[in-house]
C-alpha positions as CSV (number, residue, x, y, z in Angstrom):
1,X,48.5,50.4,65.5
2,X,49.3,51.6,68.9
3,X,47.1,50.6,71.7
4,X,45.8,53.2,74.5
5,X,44.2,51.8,76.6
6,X,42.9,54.9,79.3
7,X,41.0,52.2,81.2
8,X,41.5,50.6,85.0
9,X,41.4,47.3,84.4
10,X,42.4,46.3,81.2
11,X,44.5,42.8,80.9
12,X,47.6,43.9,80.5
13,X,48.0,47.8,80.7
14,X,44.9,49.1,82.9
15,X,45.6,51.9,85.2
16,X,49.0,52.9,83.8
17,X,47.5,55.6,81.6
18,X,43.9,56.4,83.0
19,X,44.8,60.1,83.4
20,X,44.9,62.6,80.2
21,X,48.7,63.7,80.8
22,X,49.9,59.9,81.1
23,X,47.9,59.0,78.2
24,X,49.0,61.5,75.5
25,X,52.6,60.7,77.3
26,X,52.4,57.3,76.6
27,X,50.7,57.9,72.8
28,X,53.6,60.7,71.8
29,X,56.5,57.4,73.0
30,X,54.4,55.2,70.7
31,X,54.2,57.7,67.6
32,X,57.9,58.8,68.5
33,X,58.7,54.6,68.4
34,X,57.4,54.7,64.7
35,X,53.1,54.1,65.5
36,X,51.2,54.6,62.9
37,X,47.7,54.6,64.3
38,X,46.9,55.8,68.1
39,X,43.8,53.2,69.3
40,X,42.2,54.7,72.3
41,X,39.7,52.5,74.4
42,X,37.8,53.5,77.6
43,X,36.3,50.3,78.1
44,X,38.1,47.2,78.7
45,X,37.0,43.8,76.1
46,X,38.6,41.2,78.1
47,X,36.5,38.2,78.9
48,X,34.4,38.9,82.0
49,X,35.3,43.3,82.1
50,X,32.2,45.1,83.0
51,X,30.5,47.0,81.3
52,X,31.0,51.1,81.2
53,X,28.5,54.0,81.0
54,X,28.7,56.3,77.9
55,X,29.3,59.1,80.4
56,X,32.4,57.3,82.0
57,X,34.0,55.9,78.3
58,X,33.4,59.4,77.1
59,X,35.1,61.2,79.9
60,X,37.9,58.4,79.9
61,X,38.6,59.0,75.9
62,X,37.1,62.2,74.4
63,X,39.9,64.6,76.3
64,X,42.6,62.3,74.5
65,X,41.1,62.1,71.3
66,X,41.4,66.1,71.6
67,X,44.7,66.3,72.8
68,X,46.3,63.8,70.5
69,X,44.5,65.6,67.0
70,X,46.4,68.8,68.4
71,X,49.7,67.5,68.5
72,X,49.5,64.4,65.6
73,X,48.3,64.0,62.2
74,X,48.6,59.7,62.5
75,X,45.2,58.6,62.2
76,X,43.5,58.2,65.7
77,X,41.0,55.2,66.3
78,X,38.6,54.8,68.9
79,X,37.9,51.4,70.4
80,X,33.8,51.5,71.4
81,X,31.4,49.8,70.6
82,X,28.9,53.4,71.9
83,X,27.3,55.2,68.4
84,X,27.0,58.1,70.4
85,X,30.6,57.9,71.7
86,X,31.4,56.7,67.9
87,X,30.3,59.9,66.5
88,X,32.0,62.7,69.7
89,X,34.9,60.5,69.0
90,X,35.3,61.6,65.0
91,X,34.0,64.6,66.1
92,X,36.9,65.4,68.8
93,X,39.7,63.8,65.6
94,X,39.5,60.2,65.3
95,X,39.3,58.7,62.0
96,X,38.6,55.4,62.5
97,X,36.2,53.3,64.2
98,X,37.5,50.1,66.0
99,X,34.3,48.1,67.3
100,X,34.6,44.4,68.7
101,X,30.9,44.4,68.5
102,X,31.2,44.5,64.5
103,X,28.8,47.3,64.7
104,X,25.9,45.0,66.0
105,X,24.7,47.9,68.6
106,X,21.0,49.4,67.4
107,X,22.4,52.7,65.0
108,X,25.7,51.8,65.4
109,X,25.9,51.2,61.2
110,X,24.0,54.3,60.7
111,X,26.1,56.3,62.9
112,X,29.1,55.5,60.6
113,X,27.9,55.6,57.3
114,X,27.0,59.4,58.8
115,X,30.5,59.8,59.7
116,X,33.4,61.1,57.7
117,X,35.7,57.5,59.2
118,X,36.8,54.1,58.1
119,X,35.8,51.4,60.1
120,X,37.2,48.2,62.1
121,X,34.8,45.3,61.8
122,X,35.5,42.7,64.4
123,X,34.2,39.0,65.3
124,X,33.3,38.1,68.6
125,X,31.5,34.6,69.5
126,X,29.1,35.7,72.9
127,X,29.7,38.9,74.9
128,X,32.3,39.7,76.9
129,X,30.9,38.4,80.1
130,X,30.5,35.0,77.8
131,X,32.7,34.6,75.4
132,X,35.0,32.1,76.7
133,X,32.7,29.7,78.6
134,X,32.7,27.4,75.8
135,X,33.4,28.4,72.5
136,X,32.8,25.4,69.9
137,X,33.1,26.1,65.6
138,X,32.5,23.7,63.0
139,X,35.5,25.4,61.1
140,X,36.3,28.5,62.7
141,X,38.0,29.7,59.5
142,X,35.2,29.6,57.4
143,X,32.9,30.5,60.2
144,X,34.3,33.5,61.6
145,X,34.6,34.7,57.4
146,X,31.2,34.2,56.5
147,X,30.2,36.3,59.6
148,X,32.2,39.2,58.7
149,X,31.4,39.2,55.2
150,X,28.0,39.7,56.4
151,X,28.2,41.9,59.1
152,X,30.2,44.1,55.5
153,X,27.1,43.4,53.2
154,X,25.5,45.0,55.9
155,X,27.3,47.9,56.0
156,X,28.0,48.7,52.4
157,X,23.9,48.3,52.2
158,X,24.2,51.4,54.8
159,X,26.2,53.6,52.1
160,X,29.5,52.5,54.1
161,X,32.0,52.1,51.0
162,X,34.1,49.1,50.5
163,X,37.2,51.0,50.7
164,X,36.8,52.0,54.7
165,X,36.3,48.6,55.7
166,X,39.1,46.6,58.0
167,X,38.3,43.0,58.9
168,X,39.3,41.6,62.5
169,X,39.3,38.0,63.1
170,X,38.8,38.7,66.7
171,X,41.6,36.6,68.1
172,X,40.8,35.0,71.9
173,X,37.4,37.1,71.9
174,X,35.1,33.3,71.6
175,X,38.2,31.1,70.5
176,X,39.9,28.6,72.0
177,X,44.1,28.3,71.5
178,X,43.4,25.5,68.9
179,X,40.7,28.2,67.2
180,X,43.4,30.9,67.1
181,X,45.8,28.9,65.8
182,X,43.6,27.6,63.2
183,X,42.7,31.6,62.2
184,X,46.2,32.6,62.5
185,X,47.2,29.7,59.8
186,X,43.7,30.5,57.8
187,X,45.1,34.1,57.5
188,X,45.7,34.2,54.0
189,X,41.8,33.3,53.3
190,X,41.4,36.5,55.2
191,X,43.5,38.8,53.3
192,X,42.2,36.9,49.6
193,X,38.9,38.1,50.2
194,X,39.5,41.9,49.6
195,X,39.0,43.7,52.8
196,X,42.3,44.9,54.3
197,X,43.0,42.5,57.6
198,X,43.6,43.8,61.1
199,X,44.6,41.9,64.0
200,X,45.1,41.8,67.7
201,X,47.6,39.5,68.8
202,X,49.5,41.3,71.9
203,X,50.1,39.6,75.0
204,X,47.3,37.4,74.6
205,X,46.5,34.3,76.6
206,X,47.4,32.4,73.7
207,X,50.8,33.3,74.3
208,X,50.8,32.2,77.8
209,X,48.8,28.8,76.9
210,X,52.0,27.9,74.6
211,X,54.8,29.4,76.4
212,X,53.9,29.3,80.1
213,X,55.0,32.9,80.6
214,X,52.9,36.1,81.8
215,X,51.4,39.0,80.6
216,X,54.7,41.2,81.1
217,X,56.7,38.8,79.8
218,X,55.4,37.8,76.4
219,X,57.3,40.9,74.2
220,X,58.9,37.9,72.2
221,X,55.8,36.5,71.7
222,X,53.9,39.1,70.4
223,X,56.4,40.3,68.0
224,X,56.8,37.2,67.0
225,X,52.7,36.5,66.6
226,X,52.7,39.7,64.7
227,X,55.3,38.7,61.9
228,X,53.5,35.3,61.3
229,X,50.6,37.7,60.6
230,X,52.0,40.3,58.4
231,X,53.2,37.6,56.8
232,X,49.9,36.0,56.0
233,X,48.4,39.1,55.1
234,X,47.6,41.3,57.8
235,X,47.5,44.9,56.7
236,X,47.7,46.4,60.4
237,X,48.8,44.8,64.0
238,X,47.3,46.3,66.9
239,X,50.1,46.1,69.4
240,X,51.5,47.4,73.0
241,X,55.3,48.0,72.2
242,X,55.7,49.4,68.9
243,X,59.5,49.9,68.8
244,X,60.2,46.4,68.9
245,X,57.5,45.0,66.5
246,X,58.1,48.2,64.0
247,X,61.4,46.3,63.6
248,X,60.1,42.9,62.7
249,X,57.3,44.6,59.9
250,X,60.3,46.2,58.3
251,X,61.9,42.8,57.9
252,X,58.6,41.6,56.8
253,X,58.4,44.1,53.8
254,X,62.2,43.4,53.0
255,X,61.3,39.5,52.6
256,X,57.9,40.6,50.9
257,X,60.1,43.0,48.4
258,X,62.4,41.2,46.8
């Protein structure tokens, strides 16, 4: 999974594609690097972001969403946590739904289980604006788990099927380092409990806590973050250079071959 962010202030990317042209640019190098999914967000998640009108997310992602369904038939996600901006999206071409808010937002179930689009169900501890003032688990593992399991009884009450659910752990949104690690090891309980894993380990703070380097400077990291997770079960890695971790998941599925 590719990540677009069209956003200004995103940690890592924001500003460097928050025009239409620049965007679809930047998605047609990821797709032409190997991408298999194009995930567009308008509004950034990063601990302390603020917050984005419908109006301004829609403007940000919608023309996009339109341009990339003309030119691609990779599945396009859209990264809101908005129902109404969760049903223009699928209605513009996305087919998926990636929502850090595990759908939590009043008819934000509803507004799927309406829609013809799988869904990304991810775990957050707090808001954005909280999230990482203090975040304390008993065991995160089985914590963070039992919440998405329920947050998916939820949904398949809705009439959202089994089969278009993905399962996000929800790495550094309410975790610590020592929480992350503990998820990324706990991976495999993850991927056991029948809902295809996605995960978002790109450039992270948790790369900077244990190497000391910066956001443009953790490509090793990341790739390296992402095989530990395809090797634990992860079904999709949500990542900024594609090319380069493309080539460690096809190592991955050499090993996982033989």
């Amino acid at each position: 999974m590719g990540i677009l962010n069209v956003t200004p202030d995103s940690f890592s990317d924001g500003g460097r594609h928050d025009s239409v042209d620049r965007a679809v640019a930047h998605a047609e190098r990821m797709l032409a690097d190997g991408a298999d999914i194009i995930d567009v967000g308008g509004e950034s998640t990063r601990p302390g972001a603020a917050v984005v009108s419908f109006d301004e997310e829609a403007r940000r992602t919608l023309p996009v969403i339109q341009r990339l369904r003309d030119i691609t038939d990779v599945p396009i996600s859209i990264d809101t946590s908005k129902p109404q901006l969760m049903r223009e999206a699928v209605f513009a071409g996305a087919t998926l739904v990636n929502d850090v808010n595990a759908l939590r937002a009043e008819g934000a179930v509803n507004a799927v289980a309406d829609l013809d689009a799988d869904v990304c169900l991810m775990h957050r501890q707090g808001s954005a604006a909280t999230m990482q003032d203090n975040p304390s688990y008993t065991d995160v593992v089985a914590e963070v788990l039992a919440t998405l399991h329920a947050r998916a009884d939820v949904c398949r009450a809705a009439g959202i099927e089994r089969g278009r659910l993905l399962l996000d752990p929800g790495f550094g949104f309410g975790k610590t380092t020592t929480h992350n690690l503990q998820l990324l090891s706990g991976l495999g309980q993850f991927a056991a409990a029948g809902y295809p894993v996605l995960v978002g380990l790109s450039r992270k703070s948790l790369l900077g806590d244990i190497t000391g380097r910066s956001v443009d400077k953790r490509l090793a990291g990341s790739v390296s973050l992402a095989t530990v997770a395809a090797i634990g079960g992860a079904r999709v890695v949500r990542v900024h250079d594609v090319a380069e971790t493309l080539d460690a998941m096809k190592i991955v599925a050499a090993l996982q071959s033989v």
